[in-house]
N, C-alpha and C positions, 0 to 999 in steps of 0.2 A: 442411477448414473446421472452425473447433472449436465443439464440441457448445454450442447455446444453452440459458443458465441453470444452468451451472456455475462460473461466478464463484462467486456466494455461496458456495457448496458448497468452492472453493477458498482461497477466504477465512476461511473457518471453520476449516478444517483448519489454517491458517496461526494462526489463533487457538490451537487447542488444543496445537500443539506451542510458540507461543510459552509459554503456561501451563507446560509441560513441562519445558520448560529454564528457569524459573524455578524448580522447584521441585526441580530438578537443580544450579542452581547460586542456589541460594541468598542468595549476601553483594552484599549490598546495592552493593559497591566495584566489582560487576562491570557496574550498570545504570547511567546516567548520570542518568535523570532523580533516580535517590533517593542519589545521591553531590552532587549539590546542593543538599540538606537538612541536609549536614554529621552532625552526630553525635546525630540525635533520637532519641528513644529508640524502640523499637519500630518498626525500619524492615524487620524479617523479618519481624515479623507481617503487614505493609502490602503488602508482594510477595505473602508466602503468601495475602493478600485479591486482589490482581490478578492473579494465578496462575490461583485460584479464581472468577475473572469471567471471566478470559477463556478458560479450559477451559468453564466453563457457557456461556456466550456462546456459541462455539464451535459447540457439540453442538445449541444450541437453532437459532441461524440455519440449521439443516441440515433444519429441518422448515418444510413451507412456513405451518402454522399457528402454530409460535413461533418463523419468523422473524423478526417485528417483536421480538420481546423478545430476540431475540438481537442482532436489531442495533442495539437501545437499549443494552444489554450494553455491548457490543464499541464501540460512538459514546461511549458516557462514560466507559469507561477510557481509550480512546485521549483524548479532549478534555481529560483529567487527565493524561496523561503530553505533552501536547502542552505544558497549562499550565506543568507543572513545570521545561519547558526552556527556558521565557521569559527565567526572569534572568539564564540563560547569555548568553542570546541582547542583554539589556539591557548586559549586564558585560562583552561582547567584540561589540562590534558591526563591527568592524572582518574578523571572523573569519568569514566565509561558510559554515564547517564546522557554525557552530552553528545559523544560520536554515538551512542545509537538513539539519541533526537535526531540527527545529521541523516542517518537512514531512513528516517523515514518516509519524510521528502522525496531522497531519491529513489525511494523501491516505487512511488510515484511514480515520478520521471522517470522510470524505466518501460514501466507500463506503458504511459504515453509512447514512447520511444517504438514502443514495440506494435503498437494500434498505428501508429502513422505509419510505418514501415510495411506494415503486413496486410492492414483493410483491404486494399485492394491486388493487393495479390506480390508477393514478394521481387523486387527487379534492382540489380544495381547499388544505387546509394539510398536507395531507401529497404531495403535487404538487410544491406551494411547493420543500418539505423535500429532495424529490430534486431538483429543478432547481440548488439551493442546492449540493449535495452535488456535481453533477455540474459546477457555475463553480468553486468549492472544489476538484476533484481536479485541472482544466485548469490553473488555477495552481498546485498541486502538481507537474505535470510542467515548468510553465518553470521552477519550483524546482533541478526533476532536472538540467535542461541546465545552468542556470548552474554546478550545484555541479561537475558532470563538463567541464565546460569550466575552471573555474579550477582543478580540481586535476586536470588532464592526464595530469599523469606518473602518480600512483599508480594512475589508470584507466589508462595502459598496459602498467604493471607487473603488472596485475591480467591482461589477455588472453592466453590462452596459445601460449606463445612456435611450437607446432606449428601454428597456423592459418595460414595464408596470406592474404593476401598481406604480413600482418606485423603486430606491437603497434598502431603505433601507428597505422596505416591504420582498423582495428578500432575503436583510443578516439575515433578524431576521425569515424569514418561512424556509431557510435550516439550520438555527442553529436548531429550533426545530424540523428537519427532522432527526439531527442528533441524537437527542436527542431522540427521539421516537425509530431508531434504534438501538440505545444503550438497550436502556432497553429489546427491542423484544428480542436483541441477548442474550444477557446476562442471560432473565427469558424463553426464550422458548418459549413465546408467538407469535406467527404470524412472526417468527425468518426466514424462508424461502420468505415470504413477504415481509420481513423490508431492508434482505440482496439482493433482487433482487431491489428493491426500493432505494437503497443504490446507488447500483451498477451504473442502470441509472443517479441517480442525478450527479455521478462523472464524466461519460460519458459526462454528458451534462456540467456541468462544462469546459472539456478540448475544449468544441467544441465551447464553448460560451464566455468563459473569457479567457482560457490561447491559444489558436490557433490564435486568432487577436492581444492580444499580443506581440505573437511572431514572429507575422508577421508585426505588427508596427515597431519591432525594434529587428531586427533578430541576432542580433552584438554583445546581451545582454545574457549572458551564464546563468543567471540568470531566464528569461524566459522561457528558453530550460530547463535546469533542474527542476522548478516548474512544468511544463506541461507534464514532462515525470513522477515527481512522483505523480502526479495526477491520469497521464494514471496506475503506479504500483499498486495503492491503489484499482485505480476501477478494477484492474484485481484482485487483493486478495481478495474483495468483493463477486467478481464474481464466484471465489475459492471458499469461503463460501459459496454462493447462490447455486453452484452444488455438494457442498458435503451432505450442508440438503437437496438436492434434492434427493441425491443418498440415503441416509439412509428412509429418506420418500419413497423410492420404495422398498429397501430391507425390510422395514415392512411391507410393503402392499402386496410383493411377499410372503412372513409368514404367513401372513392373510390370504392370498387365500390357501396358502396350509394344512392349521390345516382343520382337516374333522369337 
């Protein structure tokens, strides 16, 4: 069973190596959302600022007294880089590649959404904030499905070829993985199941496709970025997984104490 309220903790870490490989690869050509800005002037300074958020972000959401400002941090850089993939997303609407770039940002930002609302104990508008966060990441995952469903082949080019019982068996049983947890999340049904089952699949994902990878060819920024937002997603997951955990206890504490 995996250890509760390590999400955030996994998340953060996903934070600060993203930071890392930004400031390892530097040029702007390599990031999408700031290759959609064309040629403005000062677009390394603007990385080396987002770099620089979400390394601090990072390190902060790892303390449980500046979590919230870490994941105020970590929720408006991603909300900014979620933004900036919009016009892609207006200028090739036909192209599904680019609404689920658009997700991925904000299954981010929903995370966040949901560590600031919930760290310290759920009340109010900051309640609101996680509840928001956690409708926000359920439809980030039917994002997942559709996108791994229409582009099929490349996710079975991606499975590696020694697994059993073969590619493409593999692309089409975690499309429907994703898809089962889409709905769990979204209807409430076995929603704390679906999100710790999530969580793993992602885990294994980085351990199994993107870490050989990026060790075939380490040179490739491309790599490093995929396997770190891999590692982000299964830490927001994991977000998810321990915040219906926390609410399934604080009913069950209510339960025992009605006479």
């Amino acid at each position: 069973m995996m250890k509760r309220g390590l999400g955030r903790h996994v998340y953060g870490l996903a934070a600060i190596a993203f930071g890392v490989i930004a400031l390892i690869w530097p040029e702007p050509r390599h990031w999408p959302e700031l290759r959609l800005m064309g040629d403005v002037p000062g677009r390394r300074i603007l990385l080396s600022a987002a770099a620089a958020i979400l390394i601090l972000g990072g390190v902060a959401i790892q303390g449980r007294k500046s979590a919230r400002a870490g994941a105020a941090a970590l929720g408006g850089i991603n909300l900014i880089f979620a933004l900036l993939l919009v016009p892609q997303v207006v200028k090739e609407p036909g192209v599904y590649n680019s609404l689920g770039n658009l997700f991925e940002p904000l299954s981010l930002l929903a995370a966040a959404l949901i560590v600031y609302g919930s760290v310290r104990g759920e009340s109010g508008r900051t309640g609101r904030l996680a509840r928001m966060g956690y409708g926000l990441f359920g439809i980030s995952v039917v994002s997942f499905t559709i996108e791994q469903a229409v582009y099929l082949a490349p996710t079975i080019a991606l499975v590696p070829k020694w697994i059993p019982p073969g590619q493409k068996f593999w692309a089409i049983a975690t499309t429907i993985a994703f898809a089962l947890a889409a709905v769990a999340l979204l209807t409430g049904r076995s929603a704390l199941l679906a999100a710790r089952c999530l969580t793993a699949m992602l885990i294994l994902f980085g351990l199994v496709v993107w870490m050989p990878v990026c060790f075939a060819d380490p040179h490739k920024m491309s790599n490093w970025s995929e396997n770190v937002m891999n590692l982000a997603i299964a830490g927001a997951a994991w977000i998810v997984a321990d915040y219906l955990a926390g609410r399934r206890s604080r009913r069950s504490n209510l339960d025992s104490a009605r006479p």
